[in-house]
mmCIF file as Biopython writes it, N, C-alpha, C and O atoms, coordinates in Angstrom:
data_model
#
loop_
_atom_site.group_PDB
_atom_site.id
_atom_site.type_symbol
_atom_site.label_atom_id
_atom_site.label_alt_id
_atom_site.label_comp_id
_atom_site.label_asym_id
_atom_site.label_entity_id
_atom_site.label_seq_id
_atom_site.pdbx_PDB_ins_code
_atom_site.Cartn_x
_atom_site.Cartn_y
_atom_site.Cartn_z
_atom_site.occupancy
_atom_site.B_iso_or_equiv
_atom_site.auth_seq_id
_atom_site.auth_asym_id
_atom_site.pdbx_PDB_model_num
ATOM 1   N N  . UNK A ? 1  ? 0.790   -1.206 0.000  1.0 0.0 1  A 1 
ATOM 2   C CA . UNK A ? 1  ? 0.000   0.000  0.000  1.0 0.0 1  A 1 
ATOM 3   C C  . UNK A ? 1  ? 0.838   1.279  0.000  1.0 0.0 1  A 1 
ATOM 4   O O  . UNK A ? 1  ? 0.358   2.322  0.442  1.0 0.0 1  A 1 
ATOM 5   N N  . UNK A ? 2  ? 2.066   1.220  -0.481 1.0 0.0 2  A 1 
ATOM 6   C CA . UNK A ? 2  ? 2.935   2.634  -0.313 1.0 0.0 2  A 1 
ATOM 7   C C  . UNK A ? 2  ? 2.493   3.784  -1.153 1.0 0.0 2  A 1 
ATOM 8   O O  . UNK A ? 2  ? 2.824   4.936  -0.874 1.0 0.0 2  A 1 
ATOM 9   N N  . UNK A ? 3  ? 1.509   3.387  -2.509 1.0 0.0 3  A 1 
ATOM 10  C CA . UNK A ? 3  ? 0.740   4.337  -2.992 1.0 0.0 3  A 1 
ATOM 11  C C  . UNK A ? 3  ? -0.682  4.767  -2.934 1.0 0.0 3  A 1 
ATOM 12  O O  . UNK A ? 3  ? -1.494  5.366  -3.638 1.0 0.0 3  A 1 
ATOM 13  N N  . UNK A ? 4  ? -0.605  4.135  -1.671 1.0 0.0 4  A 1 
ATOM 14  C CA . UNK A ? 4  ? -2.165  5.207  -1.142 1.0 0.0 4  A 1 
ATOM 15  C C  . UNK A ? 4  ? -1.929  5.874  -0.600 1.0 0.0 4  A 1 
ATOM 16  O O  . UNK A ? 4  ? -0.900  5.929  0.073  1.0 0.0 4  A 1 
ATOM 17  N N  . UNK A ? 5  ? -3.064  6.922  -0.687 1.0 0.0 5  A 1 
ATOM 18  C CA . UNK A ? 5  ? -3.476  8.531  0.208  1.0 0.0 5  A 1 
ATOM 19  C C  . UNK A ? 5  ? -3.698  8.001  1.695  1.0 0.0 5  A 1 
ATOM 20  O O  . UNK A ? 5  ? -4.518  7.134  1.998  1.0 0.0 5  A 1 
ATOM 21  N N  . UNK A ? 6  ? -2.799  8.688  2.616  1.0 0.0 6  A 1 
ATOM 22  C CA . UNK A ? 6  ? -3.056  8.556  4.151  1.0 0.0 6  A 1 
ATOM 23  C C  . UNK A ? 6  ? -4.419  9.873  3.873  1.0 0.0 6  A 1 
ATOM 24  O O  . UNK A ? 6  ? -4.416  10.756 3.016  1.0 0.0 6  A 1 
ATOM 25  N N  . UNK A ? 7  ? -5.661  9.535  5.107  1.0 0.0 7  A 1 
ATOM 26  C CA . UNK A ? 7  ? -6.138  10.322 5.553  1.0 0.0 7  A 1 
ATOM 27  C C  . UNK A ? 7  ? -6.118  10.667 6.985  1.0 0.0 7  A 1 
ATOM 28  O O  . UNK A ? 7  ? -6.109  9.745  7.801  1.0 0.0 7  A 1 
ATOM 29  N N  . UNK A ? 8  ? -6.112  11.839 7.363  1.0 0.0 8  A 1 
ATOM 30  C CA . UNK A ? 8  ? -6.599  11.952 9.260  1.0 0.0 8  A 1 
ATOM 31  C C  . UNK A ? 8  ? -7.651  12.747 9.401  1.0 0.0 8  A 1 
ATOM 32  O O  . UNK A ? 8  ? -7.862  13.780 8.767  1.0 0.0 8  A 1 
ATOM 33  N N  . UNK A ? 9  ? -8.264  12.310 10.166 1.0 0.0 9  A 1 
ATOM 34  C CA . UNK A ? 9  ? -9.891  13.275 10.246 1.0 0.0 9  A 1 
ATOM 35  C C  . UNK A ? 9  ? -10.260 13.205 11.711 1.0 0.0 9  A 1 
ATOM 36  O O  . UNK A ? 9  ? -10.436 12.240 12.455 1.0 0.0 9  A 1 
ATOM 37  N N  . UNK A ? 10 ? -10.341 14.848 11.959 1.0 0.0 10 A 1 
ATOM 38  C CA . UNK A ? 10 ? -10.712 15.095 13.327 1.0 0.0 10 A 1 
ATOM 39  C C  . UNK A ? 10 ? -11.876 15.581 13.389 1.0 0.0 10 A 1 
ATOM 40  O O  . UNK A ? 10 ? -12.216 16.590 12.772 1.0 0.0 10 A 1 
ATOM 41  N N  . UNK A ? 11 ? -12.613 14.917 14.137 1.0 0.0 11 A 1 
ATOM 42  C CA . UNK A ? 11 ? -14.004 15.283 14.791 1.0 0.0 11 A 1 
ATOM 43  C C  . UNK A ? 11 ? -14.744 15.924 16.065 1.0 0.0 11 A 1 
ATOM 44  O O  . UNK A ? 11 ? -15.010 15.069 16.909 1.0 0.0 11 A 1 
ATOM 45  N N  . UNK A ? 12 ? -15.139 17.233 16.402 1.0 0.0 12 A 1 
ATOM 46  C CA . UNK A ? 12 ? -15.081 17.923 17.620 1.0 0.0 12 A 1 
ATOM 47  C C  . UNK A ? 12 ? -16.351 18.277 17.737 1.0 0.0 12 A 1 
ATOM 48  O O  . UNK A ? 12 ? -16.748 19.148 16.963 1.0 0.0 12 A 1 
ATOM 49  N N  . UNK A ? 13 ? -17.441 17.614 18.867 1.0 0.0 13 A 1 
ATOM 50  C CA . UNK A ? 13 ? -18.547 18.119 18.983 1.0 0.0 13 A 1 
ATOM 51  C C  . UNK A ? 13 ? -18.349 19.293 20.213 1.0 0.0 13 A 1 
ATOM 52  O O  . UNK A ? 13 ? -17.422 19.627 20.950 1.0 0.0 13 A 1 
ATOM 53  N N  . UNK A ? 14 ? -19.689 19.700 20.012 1.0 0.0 14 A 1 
ATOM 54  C CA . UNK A ? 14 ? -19.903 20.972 20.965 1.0 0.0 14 A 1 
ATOM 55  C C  . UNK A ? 14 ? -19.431 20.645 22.595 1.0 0.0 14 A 1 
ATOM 56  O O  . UNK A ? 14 ? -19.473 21.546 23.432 1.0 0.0 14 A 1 
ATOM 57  N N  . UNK A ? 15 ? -19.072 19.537 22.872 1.0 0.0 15 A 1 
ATOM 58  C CA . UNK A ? 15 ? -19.124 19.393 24.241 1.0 0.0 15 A 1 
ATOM 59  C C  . UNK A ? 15 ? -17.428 19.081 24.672 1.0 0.0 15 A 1 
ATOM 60  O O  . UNK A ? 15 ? -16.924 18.649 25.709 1.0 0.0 15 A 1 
ATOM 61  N N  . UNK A ? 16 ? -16.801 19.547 23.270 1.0 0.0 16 A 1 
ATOM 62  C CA . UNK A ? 16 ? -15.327 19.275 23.625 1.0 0.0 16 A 1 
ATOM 63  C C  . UNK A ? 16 ? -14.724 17.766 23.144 1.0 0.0 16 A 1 
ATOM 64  O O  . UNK A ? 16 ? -13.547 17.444 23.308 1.0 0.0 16 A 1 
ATOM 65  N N  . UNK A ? 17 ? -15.705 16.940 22.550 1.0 0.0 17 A 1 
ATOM 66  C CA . UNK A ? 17 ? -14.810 15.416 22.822 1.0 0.0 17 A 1 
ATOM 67  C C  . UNK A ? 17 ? -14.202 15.470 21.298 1.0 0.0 17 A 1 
ATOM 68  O O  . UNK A ? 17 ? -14.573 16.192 20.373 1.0 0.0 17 A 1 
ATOM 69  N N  . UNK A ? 18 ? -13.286 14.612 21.315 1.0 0.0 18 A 1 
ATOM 70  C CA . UNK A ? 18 ? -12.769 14.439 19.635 1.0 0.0 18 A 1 
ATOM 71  C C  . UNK A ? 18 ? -12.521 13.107 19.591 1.0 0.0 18 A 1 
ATOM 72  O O  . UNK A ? 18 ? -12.133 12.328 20.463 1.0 0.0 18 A 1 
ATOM 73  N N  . UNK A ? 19 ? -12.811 12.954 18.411 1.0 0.0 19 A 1 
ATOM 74  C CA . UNK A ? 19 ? -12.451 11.355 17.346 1.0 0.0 19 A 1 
ATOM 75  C C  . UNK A ? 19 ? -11.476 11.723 16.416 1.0 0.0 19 A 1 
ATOM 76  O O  . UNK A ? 19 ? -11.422 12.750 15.740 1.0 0.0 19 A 1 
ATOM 77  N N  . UNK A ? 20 ? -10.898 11.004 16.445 1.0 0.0 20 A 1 
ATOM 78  C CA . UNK A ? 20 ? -9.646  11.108 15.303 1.0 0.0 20 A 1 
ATOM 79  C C  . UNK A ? 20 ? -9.184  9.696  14.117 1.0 0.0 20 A 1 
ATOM 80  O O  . UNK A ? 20 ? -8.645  8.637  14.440 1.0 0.0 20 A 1 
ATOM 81  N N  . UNK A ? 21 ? -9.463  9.987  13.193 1.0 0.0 21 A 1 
ATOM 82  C CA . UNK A ? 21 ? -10.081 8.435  12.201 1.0 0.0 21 A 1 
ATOM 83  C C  . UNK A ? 21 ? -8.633  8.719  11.169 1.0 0.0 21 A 1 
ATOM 84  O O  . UNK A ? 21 ? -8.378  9.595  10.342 1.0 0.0 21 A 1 
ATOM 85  N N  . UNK A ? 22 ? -7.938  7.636  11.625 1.0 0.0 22 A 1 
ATOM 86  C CA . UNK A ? 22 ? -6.626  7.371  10.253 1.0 0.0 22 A 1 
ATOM 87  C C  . UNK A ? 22 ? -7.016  6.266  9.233  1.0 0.0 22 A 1 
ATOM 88  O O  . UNK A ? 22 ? -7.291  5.164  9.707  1.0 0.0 22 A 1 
ATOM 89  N N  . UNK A ? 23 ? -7.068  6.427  7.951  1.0 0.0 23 A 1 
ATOM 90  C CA . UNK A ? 23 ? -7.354  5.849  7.311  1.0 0.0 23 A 1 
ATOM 91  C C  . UNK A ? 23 ? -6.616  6.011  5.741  1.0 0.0 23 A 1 
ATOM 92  O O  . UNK A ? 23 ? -6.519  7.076  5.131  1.0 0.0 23 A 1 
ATOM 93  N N  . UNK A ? 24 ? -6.113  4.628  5.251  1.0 0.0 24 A 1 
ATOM 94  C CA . UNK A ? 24 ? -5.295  4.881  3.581  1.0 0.0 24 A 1 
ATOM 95  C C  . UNK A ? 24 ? -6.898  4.295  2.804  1.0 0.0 24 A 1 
ATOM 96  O O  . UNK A ? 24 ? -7.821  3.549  3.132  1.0 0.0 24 A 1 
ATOM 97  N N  . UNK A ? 25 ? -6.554  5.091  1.695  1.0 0.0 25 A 1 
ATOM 98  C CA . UNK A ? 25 ? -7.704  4.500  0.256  1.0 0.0 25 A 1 
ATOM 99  C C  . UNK A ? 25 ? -6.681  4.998  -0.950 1.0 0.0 25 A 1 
ATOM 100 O O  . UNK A ? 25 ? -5.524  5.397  -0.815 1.0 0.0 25 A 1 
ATOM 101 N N  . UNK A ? 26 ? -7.516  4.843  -2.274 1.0 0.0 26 A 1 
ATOM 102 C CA . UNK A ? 26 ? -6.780  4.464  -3.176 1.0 0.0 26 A 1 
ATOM 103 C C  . UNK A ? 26 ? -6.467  6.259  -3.607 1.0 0.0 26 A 1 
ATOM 104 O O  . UNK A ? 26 ? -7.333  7.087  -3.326 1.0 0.0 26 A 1 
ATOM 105 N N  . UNK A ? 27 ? -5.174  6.682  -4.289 1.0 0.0 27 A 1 
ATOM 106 C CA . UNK A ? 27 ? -5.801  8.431  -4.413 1.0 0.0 27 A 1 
ATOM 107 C C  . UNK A ? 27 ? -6.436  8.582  -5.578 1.0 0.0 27 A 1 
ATOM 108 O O  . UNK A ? 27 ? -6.679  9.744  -5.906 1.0 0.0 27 A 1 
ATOM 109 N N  . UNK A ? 28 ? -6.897  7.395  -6.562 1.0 0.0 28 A 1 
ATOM 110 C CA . UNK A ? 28 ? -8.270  7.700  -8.184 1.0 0.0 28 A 1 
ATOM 111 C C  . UNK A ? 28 ? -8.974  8.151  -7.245 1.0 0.0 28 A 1 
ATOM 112 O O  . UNK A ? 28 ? -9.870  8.653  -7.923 1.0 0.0 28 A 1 
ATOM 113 N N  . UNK A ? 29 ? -9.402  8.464  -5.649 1.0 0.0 29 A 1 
ATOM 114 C CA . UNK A ? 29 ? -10.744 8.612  -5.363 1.0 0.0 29 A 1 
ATOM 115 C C  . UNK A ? 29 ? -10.719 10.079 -4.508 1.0 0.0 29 A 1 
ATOM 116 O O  . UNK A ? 29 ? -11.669 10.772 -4.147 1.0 0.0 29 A 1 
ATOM 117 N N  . UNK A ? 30 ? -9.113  10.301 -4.305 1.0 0.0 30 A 1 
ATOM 118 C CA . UNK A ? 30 ? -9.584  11.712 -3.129 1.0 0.0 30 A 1 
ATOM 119 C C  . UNK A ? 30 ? -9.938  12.631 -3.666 1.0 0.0 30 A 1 
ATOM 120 O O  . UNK A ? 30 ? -9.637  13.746 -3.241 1.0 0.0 30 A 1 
ATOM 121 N N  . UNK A ? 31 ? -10.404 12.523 -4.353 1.0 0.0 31 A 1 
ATOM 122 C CA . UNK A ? 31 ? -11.659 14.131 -4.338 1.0 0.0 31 A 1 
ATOM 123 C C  . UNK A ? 31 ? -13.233 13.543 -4.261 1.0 0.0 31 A 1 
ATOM 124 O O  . UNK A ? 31 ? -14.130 14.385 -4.214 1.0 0.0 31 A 1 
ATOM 125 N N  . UNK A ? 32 ? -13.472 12.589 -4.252 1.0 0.0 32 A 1 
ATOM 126 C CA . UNK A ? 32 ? -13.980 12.441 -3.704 1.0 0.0 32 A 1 
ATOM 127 C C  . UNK A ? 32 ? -14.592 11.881 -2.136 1.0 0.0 32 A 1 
ATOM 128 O O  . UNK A ? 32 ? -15.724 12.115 -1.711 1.0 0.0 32 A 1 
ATOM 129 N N  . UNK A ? 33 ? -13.557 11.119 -1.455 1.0 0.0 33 A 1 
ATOM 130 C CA . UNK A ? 33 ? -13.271 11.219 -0.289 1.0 0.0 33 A 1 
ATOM 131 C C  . UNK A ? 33 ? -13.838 13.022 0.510  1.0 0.0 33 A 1 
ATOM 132 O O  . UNK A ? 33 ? -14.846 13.456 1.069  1.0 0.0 33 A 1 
ATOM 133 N N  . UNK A ? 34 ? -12.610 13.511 0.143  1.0 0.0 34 A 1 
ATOM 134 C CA . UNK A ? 34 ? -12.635 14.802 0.476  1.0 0.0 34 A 1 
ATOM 135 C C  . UNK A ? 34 ? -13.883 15.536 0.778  1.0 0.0 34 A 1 
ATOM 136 O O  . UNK A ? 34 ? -14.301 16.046 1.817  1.0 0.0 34 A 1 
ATOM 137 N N  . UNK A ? 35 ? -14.458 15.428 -0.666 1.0 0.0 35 A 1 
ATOM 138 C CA . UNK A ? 35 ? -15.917 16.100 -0.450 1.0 0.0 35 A 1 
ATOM 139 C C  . UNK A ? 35 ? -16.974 15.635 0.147  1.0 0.0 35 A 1 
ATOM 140 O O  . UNK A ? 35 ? -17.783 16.318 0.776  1.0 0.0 35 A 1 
ATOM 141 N N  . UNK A ? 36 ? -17.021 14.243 -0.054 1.0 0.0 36 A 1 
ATOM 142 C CA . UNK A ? 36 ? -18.251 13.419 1.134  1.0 0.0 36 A 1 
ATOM 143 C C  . UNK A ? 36 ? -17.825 13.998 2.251  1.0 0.0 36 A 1 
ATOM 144 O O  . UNK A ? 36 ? -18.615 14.731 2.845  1.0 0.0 36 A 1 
ATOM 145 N N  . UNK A ? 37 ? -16.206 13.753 2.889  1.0 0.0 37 A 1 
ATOM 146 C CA . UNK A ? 37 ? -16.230 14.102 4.333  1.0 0.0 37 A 1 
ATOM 147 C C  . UNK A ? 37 ? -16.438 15.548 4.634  1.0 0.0 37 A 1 
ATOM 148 O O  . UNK A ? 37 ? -16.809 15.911 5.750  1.0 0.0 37 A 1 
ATOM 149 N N  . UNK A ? 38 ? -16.214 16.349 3.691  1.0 0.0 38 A 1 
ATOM 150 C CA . UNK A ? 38 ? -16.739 17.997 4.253  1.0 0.0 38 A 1 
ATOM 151 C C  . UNK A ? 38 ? -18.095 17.721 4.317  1.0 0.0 38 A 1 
ATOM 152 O O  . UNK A ? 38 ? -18.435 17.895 5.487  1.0 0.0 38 A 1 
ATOM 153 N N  . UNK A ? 39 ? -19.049 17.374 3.633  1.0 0.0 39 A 1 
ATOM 154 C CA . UNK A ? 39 ? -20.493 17.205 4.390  1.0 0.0 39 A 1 
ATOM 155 C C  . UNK A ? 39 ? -20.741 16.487 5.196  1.0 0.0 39 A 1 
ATOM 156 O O  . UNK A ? 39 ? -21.806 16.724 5.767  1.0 0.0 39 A 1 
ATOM 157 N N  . UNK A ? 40 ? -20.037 15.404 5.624  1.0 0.0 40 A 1 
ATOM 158 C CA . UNK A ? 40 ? -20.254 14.645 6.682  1.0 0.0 40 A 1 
ATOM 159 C C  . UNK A ? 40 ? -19.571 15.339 8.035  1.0 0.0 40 A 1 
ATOM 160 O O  . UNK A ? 40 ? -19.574 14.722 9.100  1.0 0.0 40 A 1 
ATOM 161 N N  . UNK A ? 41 ? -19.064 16.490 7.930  1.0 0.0 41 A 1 
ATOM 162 C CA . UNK A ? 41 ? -18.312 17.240 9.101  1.0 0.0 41 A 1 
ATOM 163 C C  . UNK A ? 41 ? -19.491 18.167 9.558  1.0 0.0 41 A 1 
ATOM 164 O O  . UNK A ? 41 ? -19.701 18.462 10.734 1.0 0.0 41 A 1 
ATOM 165 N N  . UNK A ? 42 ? -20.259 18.604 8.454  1.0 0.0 42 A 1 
ATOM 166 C CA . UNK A ? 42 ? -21.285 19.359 8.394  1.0 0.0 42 A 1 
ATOM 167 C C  . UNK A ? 42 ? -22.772 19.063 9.048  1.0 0.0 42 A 1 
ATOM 168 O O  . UNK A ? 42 ? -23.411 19.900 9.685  1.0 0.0 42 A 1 
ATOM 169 N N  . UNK A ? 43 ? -23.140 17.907 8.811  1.0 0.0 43 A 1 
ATOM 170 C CA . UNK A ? 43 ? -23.787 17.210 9.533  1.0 0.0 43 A 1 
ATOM 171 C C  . UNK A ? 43 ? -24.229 16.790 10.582 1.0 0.0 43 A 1 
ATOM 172 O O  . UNK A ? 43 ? -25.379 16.895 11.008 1.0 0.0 43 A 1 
ATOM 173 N N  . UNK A ? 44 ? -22.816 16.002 11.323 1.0 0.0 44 A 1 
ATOM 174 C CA . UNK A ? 44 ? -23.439 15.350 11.962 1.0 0.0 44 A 1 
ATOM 175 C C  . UNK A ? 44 ? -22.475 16.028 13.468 1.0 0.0 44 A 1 
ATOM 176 O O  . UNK A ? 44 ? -21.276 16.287 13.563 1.0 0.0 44 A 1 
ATOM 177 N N  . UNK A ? 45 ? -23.485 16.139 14.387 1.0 0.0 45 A 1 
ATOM 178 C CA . UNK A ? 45 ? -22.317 16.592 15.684 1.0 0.0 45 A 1 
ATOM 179 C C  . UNK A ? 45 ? -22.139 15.128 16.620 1.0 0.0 45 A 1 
ATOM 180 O O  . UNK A ? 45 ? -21.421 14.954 17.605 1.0 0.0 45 A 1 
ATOM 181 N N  . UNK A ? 46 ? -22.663 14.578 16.230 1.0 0.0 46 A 1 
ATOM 182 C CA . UNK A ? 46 ? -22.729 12.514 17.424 1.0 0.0 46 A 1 
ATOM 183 C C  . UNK A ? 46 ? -21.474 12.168 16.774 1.0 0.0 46 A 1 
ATOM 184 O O  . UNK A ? 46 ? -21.398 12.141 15.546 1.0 0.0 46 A 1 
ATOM 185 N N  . UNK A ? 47 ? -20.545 11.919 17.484 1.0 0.0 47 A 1 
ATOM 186 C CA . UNK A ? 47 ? -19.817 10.908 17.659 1.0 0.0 47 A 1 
ATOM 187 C C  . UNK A ? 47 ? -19.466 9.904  16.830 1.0 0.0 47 A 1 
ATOM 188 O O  . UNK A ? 47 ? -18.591 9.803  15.970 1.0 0.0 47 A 1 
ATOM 189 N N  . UNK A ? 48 ? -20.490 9.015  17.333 1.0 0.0 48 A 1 
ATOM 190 C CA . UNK A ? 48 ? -20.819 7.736  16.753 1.0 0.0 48 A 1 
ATOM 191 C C  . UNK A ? 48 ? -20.995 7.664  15.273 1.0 0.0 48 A 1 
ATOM 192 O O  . UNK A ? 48 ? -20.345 7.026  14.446 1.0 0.0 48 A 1 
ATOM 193 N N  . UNK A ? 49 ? -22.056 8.488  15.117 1.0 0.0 49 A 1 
ATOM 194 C CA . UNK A ? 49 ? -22.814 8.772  13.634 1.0 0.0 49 A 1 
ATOM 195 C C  . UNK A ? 49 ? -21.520 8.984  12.667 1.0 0.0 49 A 1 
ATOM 196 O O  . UNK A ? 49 ? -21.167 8.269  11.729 1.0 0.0 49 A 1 
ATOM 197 N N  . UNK A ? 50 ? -21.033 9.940  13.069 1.0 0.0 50 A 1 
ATOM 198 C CA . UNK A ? 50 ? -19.613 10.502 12.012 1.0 0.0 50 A 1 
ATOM 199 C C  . UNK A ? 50 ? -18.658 9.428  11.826 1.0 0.0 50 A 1 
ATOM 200 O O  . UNK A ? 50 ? -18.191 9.036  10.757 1.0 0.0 50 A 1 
ATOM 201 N N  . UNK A ? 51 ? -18.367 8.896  13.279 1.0 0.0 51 A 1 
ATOM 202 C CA . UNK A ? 51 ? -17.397 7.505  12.885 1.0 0.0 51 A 1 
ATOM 203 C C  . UNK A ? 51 ? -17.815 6.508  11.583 1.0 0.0 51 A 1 
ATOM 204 O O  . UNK A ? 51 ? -17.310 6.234  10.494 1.0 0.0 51 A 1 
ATOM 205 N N  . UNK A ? 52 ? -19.103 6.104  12.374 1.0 0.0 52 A 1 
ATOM 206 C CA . UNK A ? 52 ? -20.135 5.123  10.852 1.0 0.0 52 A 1 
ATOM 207 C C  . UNK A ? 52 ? -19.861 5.152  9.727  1.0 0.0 52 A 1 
ATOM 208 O O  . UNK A ? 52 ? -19.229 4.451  8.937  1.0 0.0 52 A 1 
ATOM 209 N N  . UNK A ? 53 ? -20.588 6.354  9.711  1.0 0.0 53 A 1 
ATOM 210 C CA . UNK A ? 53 ? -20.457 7.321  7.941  1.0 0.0 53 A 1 
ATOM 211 C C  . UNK A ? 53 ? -19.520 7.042  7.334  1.0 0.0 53 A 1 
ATOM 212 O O  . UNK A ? 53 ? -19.460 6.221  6.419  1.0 0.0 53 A 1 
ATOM 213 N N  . UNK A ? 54 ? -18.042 8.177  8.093  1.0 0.0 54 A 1 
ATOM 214 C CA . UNK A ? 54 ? -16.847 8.098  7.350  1.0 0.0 54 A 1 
ATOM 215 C C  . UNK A ? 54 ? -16.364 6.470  7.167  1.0 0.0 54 A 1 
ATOM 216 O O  . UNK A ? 54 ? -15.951 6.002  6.106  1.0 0.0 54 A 1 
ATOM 217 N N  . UNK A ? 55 ? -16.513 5.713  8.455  1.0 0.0 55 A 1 
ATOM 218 C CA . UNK A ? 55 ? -15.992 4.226  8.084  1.0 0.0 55 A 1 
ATOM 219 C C  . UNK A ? 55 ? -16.266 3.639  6.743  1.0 0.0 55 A 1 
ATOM 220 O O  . UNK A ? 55 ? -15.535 3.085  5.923  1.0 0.0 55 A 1 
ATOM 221 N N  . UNK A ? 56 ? -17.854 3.995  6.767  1.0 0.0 56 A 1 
ATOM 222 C CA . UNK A ? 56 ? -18.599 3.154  5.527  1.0 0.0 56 A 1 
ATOM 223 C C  . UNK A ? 56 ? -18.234 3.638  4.106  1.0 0.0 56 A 1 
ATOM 224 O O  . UNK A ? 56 ? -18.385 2.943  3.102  1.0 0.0 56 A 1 
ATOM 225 N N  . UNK A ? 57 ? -17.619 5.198  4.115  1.0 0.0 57 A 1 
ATOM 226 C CA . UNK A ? 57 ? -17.481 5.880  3.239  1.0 0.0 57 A 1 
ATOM 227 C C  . UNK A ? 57 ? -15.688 5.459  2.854  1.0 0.0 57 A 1 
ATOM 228 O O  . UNK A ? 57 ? -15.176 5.142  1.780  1.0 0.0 57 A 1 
ATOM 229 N N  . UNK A ? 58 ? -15.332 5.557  3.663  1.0 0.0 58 A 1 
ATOM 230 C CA . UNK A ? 58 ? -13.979 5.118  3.478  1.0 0.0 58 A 1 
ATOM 231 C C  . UNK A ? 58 ? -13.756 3.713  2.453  1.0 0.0 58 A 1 
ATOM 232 O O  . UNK A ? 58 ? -12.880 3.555  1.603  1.0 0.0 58 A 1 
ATOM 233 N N  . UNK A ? 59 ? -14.603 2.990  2.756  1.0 0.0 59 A 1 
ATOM 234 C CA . UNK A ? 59 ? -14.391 1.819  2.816  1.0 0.0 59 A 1 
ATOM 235 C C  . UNK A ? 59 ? -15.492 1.415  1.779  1.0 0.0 59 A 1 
ATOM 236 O O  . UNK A ? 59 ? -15.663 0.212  1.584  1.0 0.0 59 A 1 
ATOM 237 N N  . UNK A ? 60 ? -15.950 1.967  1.368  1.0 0.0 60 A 1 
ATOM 238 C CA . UNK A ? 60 ? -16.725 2.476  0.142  1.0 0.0 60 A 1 
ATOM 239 C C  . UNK A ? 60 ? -15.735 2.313  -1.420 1.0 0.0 60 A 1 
ATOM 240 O O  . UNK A ? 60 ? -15.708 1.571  -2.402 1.0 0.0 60 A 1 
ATOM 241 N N  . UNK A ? 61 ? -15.025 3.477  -0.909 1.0 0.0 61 A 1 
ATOM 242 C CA . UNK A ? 61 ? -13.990 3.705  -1.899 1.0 0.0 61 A 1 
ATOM 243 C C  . UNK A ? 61 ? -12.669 2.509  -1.851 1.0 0.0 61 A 1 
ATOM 244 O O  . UNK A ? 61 ? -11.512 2.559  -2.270 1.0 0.0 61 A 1 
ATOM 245 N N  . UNK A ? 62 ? -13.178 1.819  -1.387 1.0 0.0 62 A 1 
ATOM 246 C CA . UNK A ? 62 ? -11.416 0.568  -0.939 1.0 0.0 62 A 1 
ATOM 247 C C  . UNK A ? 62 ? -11.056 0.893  -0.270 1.0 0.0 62 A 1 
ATOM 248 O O  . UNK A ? 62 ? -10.196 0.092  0.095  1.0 0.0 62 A 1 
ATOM 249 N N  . UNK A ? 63 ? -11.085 1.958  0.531  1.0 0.0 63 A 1 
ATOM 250 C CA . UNK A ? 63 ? -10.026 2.281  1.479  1.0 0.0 63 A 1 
ATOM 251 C C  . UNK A ? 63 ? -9.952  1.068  2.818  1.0 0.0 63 A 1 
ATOM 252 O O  . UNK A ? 63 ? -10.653 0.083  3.048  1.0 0.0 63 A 1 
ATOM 253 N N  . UNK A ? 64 ? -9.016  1.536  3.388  1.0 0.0 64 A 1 
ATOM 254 C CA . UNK A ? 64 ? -8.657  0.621  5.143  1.0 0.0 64 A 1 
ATOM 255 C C  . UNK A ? 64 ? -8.778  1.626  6.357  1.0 0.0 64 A 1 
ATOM 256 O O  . UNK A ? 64 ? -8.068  2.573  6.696  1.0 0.0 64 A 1 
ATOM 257 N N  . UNK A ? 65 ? -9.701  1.191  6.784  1.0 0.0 65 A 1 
ATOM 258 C CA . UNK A ? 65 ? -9.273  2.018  8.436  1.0 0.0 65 A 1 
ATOM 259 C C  . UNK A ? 65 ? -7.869  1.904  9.011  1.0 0.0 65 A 1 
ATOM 260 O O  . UNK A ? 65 ? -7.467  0.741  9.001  1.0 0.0 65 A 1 
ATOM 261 N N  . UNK A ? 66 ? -7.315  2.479  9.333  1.0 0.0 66 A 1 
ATOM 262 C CA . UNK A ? 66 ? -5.743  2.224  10.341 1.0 0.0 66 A 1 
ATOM 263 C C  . UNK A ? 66 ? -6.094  2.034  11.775 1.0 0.0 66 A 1 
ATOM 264 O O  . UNK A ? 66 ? -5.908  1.016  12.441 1.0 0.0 66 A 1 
ATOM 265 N N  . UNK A ? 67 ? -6.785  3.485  12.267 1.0 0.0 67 A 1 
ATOM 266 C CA . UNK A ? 67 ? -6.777  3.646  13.806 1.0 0.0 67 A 1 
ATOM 267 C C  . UNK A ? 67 ? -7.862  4.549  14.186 1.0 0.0 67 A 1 
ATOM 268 O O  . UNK A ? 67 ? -8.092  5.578  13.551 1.0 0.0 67 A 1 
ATOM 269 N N  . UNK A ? 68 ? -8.517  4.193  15.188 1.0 0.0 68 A 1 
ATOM 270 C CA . UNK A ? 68 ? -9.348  5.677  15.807 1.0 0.0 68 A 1 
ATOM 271 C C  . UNK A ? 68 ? -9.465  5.885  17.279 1.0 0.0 68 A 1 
ATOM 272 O O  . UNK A ? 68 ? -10.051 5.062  17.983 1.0 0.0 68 A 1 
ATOM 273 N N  . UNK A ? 69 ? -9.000  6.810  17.690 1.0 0.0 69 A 1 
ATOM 274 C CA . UNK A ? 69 ? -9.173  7.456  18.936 1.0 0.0 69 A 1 
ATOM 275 C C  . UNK A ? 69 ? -10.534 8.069  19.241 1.0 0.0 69 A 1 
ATOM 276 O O  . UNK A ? 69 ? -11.460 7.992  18.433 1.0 0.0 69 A 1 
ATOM 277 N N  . UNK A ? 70 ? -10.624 8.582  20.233 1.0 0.0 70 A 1 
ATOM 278 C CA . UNK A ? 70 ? -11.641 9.102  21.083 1.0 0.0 70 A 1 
ATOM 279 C C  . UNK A ? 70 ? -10.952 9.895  22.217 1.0 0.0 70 A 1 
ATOM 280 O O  . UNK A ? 70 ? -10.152 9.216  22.860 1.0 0.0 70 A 1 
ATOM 281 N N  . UNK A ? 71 ? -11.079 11.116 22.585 1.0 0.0 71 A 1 
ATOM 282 C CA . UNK A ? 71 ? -10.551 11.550 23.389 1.0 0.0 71 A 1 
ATOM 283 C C  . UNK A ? 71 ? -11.347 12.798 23.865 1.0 0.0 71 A 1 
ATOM 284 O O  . UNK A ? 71 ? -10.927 13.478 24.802 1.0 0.0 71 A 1 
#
């Protein structure tokens, strides 16, 4: 996988908590990556919900999850 796009995506709801989602996919797809996740930043303030999404979306496109925090 040395020619895939790393992504990192931080997630901050109103109450202070953050998710942080590392993930490689293929780069034929980051622009679109990109733009799903600006509306999915837009969206959703849960947690949970945003993790989902982007997972499913990620992984949509081929991509691999790496890692995700919560903090």
């Amino acid at each position: 996988m040395p020619h895939w796009k790393n992504i990192r995506l931080t997630h901050q709801t109103i109450t202070g908590n953050s998710l942080t989602i590392d993930a490689v996919y293929p780069p034929e797809f980051e622009s679109n990556i990109q733009d799903e996740v600006q509306y999915l930043k837009t969206v959703y303030g849960c947690q949970q919900a945003f993790k989902k999404e982007v997972i499913s979306l990620i992984c949509s496109y081929d991509g691999r999850l790496v890692s995700f925090n919560y903090s």
